[in-house]
N, C-alpha and C positions, 0 to 999 in steps of 0.2 A: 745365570740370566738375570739381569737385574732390570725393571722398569718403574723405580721409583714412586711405587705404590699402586702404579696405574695399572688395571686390568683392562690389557690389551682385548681387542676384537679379533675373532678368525673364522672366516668364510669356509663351510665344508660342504662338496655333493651329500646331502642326506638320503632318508632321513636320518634321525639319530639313529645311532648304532650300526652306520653303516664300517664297511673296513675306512672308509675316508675318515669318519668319526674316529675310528681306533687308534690308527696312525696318527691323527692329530695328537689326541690326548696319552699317546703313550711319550710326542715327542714335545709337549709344552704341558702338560699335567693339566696343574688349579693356575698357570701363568694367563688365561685366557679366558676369552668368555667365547664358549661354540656357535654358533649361529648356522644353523642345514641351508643350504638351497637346492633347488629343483634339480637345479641342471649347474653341470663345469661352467657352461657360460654365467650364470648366475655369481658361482664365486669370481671367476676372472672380475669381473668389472662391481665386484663388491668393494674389494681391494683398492682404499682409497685414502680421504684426509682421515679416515675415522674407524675405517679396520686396517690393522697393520698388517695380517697375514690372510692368507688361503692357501688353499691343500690343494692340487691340481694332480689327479691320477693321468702319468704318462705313458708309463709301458706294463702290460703284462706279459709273464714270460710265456705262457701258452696263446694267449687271443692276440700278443703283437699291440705296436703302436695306438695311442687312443689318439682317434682323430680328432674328435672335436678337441681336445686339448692342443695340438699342433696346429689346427685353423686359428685359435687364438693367438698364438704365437705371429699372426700375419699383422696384428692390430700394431697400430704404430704408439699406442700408450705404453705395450711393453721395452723396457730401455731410456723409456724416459717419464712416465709416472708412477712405474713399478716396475720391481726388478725379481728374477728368481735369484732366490737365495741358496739352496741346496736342493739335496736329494736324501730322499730315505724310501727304504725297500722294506717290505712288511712281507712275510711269509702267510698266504691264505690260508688260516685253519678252521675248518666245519666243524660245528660242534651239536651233536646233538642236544638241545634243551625242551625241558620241561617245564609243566607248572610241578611247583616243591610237592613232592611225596609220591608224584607219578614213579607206575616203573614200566619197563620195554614191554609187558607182558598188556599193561593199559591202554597202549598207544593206538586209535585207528584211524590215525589219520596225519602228514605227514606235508609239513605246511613248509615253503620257501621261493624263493625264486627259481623260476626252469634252469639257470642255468646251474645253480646249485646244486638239486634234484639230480640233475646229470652227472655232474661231478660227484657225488654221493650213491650213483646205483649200487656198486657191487656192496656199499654195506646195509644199503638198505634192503637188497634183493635177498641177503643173509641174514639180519639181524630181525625186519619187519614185513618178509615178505606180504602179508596180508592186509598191510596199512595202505589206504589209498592217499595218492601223493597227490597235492594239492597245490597250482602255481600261484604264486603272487606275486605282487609289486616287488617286492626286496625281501631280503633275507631279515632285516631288522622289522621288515611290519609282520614277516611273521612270529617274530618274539613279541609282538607289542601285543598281536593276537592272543596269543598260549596265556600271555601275562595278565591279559586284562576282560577278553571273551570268556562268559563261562559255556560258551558252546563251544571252547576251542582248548577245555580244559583237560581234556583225556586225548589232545593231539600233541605233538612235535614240532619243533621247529629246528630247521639249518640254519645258524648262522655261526658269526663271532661269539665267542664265550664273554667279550667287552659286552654283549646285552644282559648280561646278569648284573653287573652294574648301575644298569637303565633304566631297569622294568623291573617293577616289586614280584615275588614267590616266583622266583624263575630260578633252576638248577640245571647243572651238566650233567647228562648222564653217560655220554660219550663224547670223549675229543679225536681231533685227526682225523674225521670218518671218511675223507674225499680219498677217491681211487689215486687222485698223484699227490706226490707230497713235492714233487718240484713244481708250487706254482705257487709264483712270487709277483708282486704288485710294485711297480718303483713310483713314485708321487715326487713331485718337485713342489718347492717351497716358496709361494709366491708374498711378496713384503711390497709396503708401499715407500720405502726407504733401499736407497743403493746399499747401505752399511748398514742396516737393519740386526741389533743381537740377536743371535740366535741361543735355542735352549740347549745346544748339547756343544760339545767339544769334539771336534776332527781327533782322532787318534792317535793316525798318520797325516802327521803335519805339512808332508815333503811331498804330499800328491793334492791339485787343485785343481779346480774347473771352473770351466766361462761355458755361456752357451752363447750362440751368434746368431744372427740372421744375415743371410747372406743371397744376392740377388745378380746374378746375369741380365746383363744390359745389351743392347745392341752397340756395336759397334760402328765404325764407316764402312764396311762393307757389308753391313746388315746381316751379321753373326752374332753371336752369343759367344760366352764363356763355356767351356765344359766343367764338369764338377772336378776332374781331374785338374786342369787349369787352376780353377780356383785354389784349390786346397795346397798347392804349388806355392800360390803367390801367400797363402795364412801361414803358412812353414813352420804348422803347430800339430801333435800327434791329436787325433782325432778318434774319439770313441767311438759317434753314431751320427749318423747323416738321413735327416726325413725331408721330404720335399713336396712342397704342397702347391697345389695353386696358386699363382699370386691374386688373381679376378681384377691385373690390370690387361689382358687380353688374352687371346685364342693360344690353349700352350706354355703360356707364359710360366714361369715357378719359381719360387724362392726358395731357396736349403734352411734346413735348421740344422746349425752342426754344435756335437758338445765336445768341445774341444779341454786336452789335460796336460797337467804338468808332468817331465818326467822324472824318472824318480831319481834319486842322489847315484843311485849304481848307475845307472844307464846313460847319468850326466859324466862318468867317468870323474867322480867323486866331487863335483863342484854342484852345489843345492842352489834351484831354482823358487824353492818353498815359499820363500818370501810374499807375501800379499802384496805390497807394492813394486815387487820385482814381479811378479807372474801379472801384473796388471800392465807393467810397461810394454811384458813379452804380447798379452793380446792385442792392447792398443797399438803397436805398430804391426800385427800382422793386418788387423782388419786397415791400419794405414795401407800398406801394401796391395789388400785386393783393394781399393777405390781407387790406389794408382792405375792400375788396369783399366780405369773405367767402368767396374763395376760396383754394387753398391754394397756396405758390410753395416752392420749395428750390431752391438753388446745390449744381448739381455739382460746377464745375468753372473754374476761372478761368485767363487767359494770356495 
C-alpha cells in the first residue's frame, strides 16, 4: 500500500477500541490516522476530499443486516463521491481484561456492554459467579474504565484484547469467554476514490465483487419490476439482496445487491478475474436493468 508519505484519514463507529477500531487497524495498521465517530452515519458522510476511508459495519452473522448502514446506501453521494471498496470479516472475540496484577479471585464487578454481558453468561455464571455485572455504553468504555478509574480498579471488563493496546496497565486474563464462537462481523470498506489502494492483497484473484443499487420503477401499466425480473435482466450471480425503503413514496424500495464473479471452474475454464473485464460484465448488466425501465447505479467494485 503505498500513499507517498501521506497519512491518510479514516472514519470509524467508536469509541476507540471498539471491534470497528480493530478491524480497521488490523487492516491498514500505522497507514492512517483513526478518527471515532458517534454513529455509521457519522462515518458515511465523513468520507470525503480529506478522509480517504471509513469502516462501515454491514452484516452480523448472529443479529443479521445492520440497517442504518443499508439506509445509507439510499444517499445518492454513494457511486459517485465515494465508492466501497471491499469487504473484511473480523471474528468477535470477548476477552476478559483487567487492570495489570488483578486476578479472577479480585474481581467484583464486571463492566461491558449488555449485549456483551449476554454473550459472556455461561463463563461468567462459572468463572465469577458472584461479580455484579455492570451495563455500559460500549465494551471499549468499559476498558477505559478498568484502565483509568481507580474505583473500577478491582473490576473487569468485556471487550476486544485490541484495548490493551489503548489504555495503559490493562491485561487479558481470559480470551474467547463468549458462549458462541461462530459470530462474525463483515464491515465494508468505504474510500472517497473509485480506485482507491487498498492495504491488503485479494488471494483469490479469480473471485470479484460490485455492489448495486437497484430500483423498480413504474411502468405504463402502473407495475413495477419484481426482484426476480430484475436480477434476470443483471444476469450476474448474486450473493445477497437487502431492500430498504426508497422514502420516494408509500411501499416504494430499492435493492442492494452484491453481486460476484464466477470462478475459473464454473467458467468451464475461461477466467472472468480481470478488473476491467469483471467491470464491463457489471457495466452492461446494470445497462441491461435500465433497459427495462428500471433504475441500476454501481457503488462499489473489488
Amino acid at each position: 500500500m503505498q500513499n507517498d508519505g501521506v497519512r491518510w484519514k479514516l472514519a470509524f463507529l467508536g469509541p476507540v477500541g471498539t471491534y470497528s477500531h480493530q478491524i480497521a487497524y488490523d487492516t491498514f495498521g500505522d497507514n492512517v490516522e483513526y478518527h471515532a465517530r458517534k454513529t455509521i452515519s457519522e462515518v458515511f458522510h465523513s468520507v470525503n476530499a480529506d478522509f480517504a476511508f471509513g469502516i462501515l459495519p454491514q452484516e452480523n452473522s448472529i443479529f443479521g443486516s445492520v440497517v442504518e448502514t443499508y439506509d445509507l446506501f439510499r444517499d445518492e453521494e454513494l457511486g459517485k463521491s465515494k465508492w466501497i471498496r471491499g469487504a473484511l470479516t473480523l471474528p468477535v472475540q470477548h476477552s476478559l481484561i483487567v487492570h495489570v496484577g488483578k486476578t479472577m479471585q479480585e474481581i467484583k464487578e464486571v463492566l461491558s456492554h449488555e449485549q456483551a454481558l449476554g454473550q459472556c453468561s455461561l463463563f461468567l455464571q462459572t468463572h465469577v459467579p458472584s461479580a455484579k455485572l455492570v451495563a455500559v455504553s460500549s465494551t471499549a468504555g468499559a476498558a477505559e474504565m478498568v484502565s483509568q478509574d481507580p474505583a473500577a480498579f478491582n473490576s473487569a471488563a468485556i471487550c476486544s484484547k485490541f484495548c490493551t493496546k489503548l489504555f495503559p496497565h490493562l491485561e487479558v486474563l481470559h480470551e474467547g469467554i463468549q458462549n458462541e464462537n461462530r459470530n462474525f462481523t463483515r464491515f465494508y470498506v468505504l474510500a472517497n476514490e473509485r480506485s482507491s489502494p487498498l492495504p491488503w492483497v485479494c488471494l483469490d484473484e479469480s473471485q470479484r465483487y460490485a455492489l448495486l443499487r437497484v430500483q423498480p420503477c413504474l411502468n405504463a401499466k402502473g407495475q413495477r419490476s419484481t426482484i426476480n425480473e430484475l436480477m434476470a435482466a443483471l444476469q450476474l450471480p448474486t450473493s445477497r439482496v437487502d431492500r430498504r425503503p426508497s422514502g420516494h413514496g408509500p411501499f416504494d424500495h430499492v435493492y442492494i445487491l452484491e453481486v460476484f464473479s464466477k470462478s475459473r471452474d464454473e467458467m468451464n475454464g475461461e477466467s472472468h478475474c480481470e478488473a476491467d473485464r469483471w467491470e464491463d460484465m457489471v457495466q452492461e448488466g446494470i445497462r441491461r436493468v435500465i433497459d427495462t425501465g428500471d433504475e441500476a447505479a454501481l457503488l462499489g467494485i473489488w
